[in-house]
C-alpha positions in Angstrom: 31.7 -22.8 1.0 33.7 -20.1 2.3 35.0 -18.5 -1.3 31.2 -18.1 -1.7 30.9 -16.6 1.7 33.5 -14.7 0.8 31.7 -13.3 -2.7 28.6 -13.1 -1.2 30.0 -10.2 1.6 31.6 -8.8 -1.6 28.6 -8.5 -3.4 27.1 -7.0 -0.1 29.2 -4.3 -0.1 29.3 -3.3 -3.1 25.0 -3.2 -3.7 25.6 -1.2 0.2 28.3 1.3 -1.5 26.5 2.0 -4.6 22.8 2.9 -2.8 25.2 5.1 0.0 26.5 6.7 -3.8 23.3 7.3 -5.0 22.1 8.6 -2.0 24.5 11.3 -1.8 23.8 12.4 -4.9 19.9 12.4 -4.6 20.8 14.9 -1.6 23.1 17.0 -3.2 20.7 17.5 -6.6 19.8 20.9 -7.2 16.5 21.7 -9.0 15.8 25.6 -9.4 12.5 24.8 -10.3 11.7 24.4 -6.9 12.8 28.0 -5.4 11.0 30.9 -6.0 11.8 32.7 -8.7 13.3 36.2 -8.0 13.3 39.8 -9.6 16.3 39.2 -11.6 14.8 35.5 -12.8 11.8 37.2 -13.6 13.6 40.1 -15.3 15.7 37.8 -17.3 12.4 35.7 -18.1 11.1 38.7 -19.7 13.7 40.2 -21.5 13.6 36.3 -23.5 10.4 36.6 -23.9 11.4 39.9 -26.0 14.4 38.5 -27.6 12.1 35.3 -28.7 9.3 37.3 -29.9 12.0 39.5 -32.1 13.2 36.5 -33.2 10.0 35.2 -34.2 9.2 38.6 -36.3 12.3 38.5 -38.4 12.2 34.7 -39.6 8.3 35.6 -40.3 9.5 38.2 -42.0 12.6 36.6 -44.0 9.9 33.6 -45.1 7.6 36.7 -46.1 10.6 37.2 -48.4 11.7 34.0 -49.7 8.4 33.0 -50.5 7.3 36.4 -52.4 11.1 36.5 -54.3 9.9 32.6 -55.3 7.1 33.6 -56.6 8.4 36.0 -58.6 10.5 33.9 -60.1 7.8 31.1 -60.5 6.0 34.1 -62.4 8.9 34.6 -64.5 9.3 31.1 -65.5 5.6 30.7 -66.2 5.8 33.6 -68.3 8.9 32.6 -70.2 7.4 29.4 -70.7 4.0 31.3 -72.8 6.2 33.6 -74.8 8.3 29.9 -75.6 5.3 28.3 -76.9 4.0 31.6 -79.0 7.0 31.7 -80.5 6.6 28.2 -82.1 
């Protein structure tokens, strides 16, 4: 009886030193999207905003691209493919 005594305070311990654990660290978290957000946040927030939208433009612009340079060379294989068959 008393090595299961002795487990059970073991056990105790343990489930007490893990919640204390977890406790402290639920109290030392840090979330900023609680605080306010400040001129430099809301600087930063747009100048993304600005990089992103760049962003956005130029891969628009580089499918605009790809897509008109595979055309063209769906164009040229369609036209290959009429003068092939004339020619037979």
């Amino acid at each position: 009886m008393k090595n299961n005594s002795k487990a059970m305070s073991a056990l105790c311990a343990a489930l007490i030193a893990g919640s204390m654990t977890t406790l402290a660290v639920a109290q030392t978290t840090h979330d900023p999207a609680t605080e306010p957000m400040t001129h430099a946040d809301s600087k930063a927030a747009k100048a993304q905003a600005k990089a992103d939208k760049k962003a956005d433009i130029a891969q628009a612009k580089a499918d605009k691209k790809k897509a008109d340079a595979q055309a063209d060379a769906d164009k040229a294989n369609a036209d290959a493919k009429v003068k092939d068959a004339k020619s037979q």
